[in-house]
N, C-alpha and C positions, 0 to 999 in steps of 0.2 A: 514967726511961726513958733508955735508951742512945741518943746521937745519931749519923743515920746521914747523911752526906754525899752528896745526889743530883746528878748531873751529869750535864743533860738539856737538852740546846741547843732541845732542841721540847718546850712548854712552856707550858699556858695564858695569853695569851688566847689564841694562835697555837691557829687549827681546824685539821683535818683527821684523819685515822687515825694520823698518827705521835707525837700528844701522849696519846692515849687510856691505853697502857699503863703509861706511867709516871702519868699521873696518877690511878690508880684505886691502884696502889701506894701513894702518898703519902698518898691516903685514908685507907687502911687499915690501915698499917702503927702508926699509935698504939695500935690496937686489940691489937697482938701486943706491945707493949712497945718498943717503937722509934718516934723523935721525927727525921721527915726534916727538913731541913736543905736548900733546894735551889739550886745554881746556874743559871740560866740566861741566855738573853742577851737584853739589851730588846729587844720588840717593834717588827718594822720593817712592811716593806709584803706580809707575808704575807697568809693565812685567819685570818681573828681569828672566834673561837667564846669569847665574853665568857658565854657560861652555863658554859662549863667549870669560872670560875671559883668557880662555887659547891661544887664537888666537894670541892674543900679547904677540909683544917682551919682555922679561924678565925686560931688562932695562928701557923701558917706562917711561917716566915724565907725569905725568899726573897732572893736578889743577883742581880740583872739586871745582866750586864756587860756593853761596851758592844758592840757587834755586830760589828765592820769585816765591813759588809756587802758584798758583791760582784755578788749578783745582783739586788737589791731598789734599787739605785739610780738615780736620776733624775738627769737633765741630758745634757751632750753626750758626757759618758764614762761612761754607761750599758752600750753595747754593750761596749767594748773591756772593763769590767770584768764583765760578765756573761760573757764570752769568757775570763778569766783564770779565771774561781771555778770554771765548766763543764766547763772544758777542761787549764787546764791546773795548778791547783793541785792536790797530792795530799795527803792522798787523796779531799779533796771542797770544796766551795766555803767552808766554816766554819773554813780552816787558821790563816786571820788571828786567826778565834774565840779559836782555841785559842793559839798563839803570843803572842799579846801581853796574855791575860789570865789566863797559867798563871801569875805570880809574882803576881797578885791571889790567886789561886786556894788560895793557901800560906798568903798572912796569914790567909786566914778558916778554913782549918784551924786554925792556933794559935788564933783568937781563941773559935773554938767547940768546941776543946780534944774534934776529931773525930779519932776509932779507926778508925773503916769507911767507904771509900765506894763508892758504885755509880754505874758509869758506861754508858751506856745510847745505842746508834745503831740508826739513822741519826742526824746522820751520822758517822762513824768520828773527827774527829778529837777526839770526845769522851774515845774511848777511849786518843786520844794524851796528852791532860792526866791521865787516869790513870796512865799509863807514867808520865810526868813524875812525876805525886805519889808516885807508888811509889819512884823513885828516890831519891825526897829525902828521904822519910820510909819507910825499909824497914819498920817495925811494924805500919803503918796496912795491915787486910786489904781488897783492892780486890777487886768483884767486879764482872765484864764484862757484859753483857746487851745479845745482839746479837739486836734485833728481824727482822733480816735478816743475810744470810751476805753477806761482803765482798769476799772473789776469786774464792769460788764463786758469786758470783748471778750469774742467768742473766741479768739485766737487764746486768751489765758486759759480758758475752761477745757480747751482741750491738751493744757501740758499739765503735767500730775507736779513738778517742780514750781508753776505758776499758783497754784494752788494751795499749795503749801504755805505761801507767802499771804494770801488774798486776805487774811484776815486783819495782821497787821498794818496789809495795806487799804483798806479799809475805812481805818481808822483817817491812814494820813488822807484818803482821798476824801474824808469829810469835813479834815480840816482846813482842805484848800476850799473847797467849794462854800464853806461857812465863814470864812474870811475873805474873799476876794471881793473886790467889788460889781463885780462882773460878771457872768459865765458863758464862753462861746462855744457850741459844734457847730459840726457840718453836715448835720441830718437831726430832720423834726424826730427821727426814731429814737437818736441819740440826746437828744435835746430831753426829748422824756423819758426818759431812763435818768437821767439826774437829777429831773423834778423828782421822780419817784422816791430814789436815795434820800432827797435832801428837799422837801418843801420850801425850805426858806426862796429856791431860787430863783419861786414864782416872781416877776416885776423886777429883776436884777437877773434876766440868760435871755438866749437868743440864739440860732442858727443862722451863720450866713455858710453858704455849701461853698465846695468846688468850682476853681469856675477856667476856663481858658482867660487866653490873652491876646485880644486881635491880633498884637505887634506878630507874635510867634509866628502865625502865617503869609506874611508880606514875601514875597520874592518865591514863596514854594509852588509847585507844578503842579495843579491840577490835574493827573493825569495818570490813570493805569499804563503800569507798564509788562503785563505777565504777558502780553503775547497769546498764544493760544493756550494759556491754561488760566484756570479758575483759581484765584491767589485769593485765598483767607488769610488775612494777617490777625496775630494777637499783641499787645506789647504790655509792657509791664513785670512783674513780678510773680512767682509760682512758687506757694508754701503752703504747706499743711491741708488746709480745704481749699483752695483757693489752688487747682490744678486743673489738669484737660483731659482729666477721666473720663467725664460723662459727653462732653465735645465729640472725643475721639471713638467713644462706644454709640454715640448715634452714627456718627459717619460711619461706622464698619456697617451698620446699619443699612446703609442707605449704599453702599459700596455693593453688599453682598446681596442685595436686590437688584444692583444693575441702575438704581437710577441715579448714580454718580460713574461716569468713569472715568476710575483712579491715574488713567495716565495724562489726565487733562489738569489735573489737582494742582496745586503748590500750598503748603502750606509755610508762611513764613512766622517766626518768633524773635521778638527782640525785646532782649531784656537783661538785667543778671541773672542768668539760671543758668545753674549750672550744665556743663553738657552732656554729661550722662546720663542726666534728667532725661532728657530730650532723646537723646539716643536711645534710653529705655524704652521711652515709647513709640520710636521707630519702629523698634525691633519688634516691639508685641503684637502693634497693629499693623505690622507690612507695609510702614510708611518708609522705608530708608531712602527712598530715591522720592520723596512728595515733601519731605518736614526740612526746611534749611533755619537754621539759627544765624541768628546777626551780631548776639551779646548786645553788650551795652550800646548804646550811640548816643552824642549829643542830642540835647531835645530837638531843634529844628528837624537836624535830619530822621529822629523817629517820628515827627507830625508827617513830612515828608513819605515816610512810607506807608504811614495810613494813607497817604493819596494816590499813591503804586495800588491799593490793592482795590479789587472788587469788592468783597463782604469784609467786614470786621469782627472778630468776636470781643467778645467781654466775658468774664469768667468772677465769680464771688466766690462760689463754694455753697456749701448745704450745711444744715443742723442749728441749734440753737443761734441767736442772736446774728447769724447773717442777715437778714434784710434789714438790721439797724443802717449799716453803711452801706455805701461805694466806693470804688479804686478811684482816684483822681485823675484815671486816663478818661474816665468817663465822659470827660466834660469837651475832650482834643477830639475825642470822638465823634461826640454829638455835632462838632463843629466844622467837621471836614463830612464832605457832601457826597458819605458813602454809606449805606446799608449795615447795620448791626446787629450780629445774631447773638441777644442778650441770655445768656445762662445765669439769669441772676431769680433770686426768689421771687416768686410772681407779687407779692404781697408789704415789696422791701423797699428803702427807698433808690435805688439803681432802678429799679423798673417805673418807678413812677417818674422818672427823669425820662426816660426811654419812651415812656408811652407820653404825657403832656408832649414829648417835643416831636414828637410821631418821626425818631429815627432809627424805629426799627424792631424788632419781633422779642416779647418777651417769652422763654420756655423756664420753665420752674424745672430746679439739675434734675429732681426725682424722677423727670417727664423725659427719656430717653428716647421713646418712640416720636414724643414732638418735637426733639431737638433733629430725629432723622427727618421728621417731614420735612420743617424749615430747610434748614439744608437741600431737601431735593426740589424743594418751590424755588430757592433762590440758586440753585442751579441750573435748573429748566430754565428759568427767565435770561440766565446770561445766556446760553446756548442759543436762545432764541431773539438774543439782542434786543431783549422785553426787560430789563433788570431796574426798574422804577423805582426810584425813592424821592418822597417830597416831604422833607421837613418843615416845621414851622418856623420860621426862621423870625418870627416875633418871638417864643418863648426860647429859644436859644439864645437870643442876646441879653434875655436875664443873667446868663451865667457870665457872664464877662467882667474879668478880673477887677477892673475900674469902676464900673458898677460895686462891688463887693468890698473894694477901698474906704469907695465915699461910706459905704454901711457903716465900717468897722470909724470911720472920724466920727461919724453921728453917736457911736455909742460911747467914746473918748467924752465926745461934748455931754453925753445924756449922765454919764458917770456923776460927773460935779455934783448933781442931784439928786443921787441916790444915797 
């Protein structure tokens, strides 16, 4: 098997949605003739999800370099260094990552006598040690895999600090994309958006999305467990747009009409969020005794409680450049065989996933009064033990992780050529 050089700062045990798709990658890829190879960086005071580590192959090579952490640190220069990594390092708090363990980063090229590598953000300056390796070793074909878009997300445009930055970085992000061999997202939205940037990338990019992982599901319960209340579950992550505003202001909605009643309700959330978050919005919409928080959990056990519950929500957020992406729960979603009440842009690609795989109701956030109807249609139907959902279960095993493997070996092989 040809060995392929991964370079992926987020990186089992580290939990959360940003190590998911590279490690389902690494799975897989022995399966198509390619042996990963991966860098990452030691584990500090993140999400640690220690069953991840089961997903990989036995044999794995892995180098954990050493972190220079910035935001993860303890003691009395905590703050001032969480304020350097946050704020003012570009293009993101891992610059140190990349800077002082790119000439590590060379010897294990020579010593693992690596052709190809693939480098993978958030966060971006992963993709700057690629630059690096590219420079130094012009033969080696490098390919980009931007889980997210870098001066087009909508998350930078709305920090006045990310902004400040965006032009320098700019620059660098034209240098990756006009160097690499390669270029990956995970939405055709996203995918044009850096055609547009960057023409050259016509005939050298590609989009493979999101996708689940059969294995993930094997031994889980099919099975609500609320009892006699109506359980909406959300999971995932809540920052900046990408909250349960408009969720929770259609339900007051549809509460203060009488066509929900609130003592039948549960809402569950699991996620890293904090909990004052979530108390807050107990408190405002009179949910204190309806809203219970989970925090974090290993992934099985969050697929697991998508199966606990009756509806699901999905939340993106509103304003510029949301309907480029999706949340990666998107995909665990669509694959457990429950109803999704999608608050994503009608027009975006999360809705166009939702609607091909017909798993469930898209409301655009701006649309408050249709976020109450849904809500009270998919409540009337549980009450009435009428709660329907049939997905297509042809277009949902597009998303499946091994599926998306074999993609990413094809473009390994298609590289040579370019």
């Amino acid at each position: 098997m040809e060995k392929v050089l991964i370079i992926a700062n987020e990186f089992p045990p580290m939990g959360g949605a940003g190590v998911q798709r590279t490690t389902k990658f690494v799975k897989y890829l022995p399966k198509f003739g390619y042996d990963p190879v991966v860098i990452t960086k030691e584990h500090v005071a993140d999400l640690t999800d220690k069953t991840l580590l089961e997903d990989l192959p036995k044999n794995l090579k892995v180098y954990r370099l050493k972190p220079y952490d910035t935001v993860n640190r303890k003691g009395i220069f905590r703050l001032p260094f969480k304020f350097l990594g946050t704020r003012i390092l570009s293009p993101d708090s891992e610059y140190f990552w990349y800077y002082f363990n790119r000439d590590k980063i060379a010897e294990i090229i020579k010593k693992e006598n690596i052709n190809i590598i693939y480098t993978t953000s958030f966060p971006y300056s992963s993709h700057l040690m690629g630059l690096y390796i590219k420079r130094l070793f012009p033969n080696i074909r490098w390919i980009t895999d931007f889980r997210d878009e870098w001066t087009n997300n909508p998350y930078h445009l709305d920090s006045w600090y990310r902004k400040i930055k965006l032009d320098l970085e700019k620059k660098k992000e034209l240098e990756v994309t006009n160097e690499c061999d390669f270029l990956i997202t995970n939405t055709p939205f996203m995918l044009d958006n850096f055609i547009k940037d960057n023409p050259s990338l016509v005939g050298r990019s590609t989009y493979i999305p999101n996708g689940y992982d059969e294995e993930d599901f094997v031994g889980l319960n099919n099975a609500r467990d609320g009892g006699d209340k109506f359980v909406i579950t959300y999971t995932g992550s809540l920052y900046g747009r990408r909250n349960l505003t408009e969720f929770l202001d259609g339900l007051k909605i549809a509460i203060d009409n009488k066509k929900i009643d609130k003592s039948k309700l549960e809402i569950r959330v699991v996620g890293n969020i904090y909990q004052e978050v979530l108390d807050e919005y107990a408190k405002k919409y009179d949910l204190v005794n309806n809203m219970k928080s989970f925090g974090y959990l290993p992934h099985k056990e969050s697929i697991q409680m998508l199966y606990n519950s009756d509806i699901l929500l999905l939340v993106i957020g509103k304003g510029k450049g949301s309907k480029n992406f999706y949340t990666g729960k998107i995909f665990e979603y669509i694959r457990v065989d429950r109803p999704i009440l999608s608050i994503v842009p009608e027009d975006g690609a999360a809705a166009q996933v939702i609607n091909e795989t017909n798993t469930g109701t898209v409301v655009d956030p701006e649309d408050i009064d249709g976020i109450s109807v849904v809500l009270e249609r998919y409540y009337k139907s549980w009450i009435e033990g009428k709660l329907v959902h049939e997905p297509n279960w042809d277009k949902i095993q597009v998303y499946s992780r091994e599926s998306q493997a074999k993609r990413l070996s094809e473009i390994f092989k298609e590289s040579k050529d370019i």
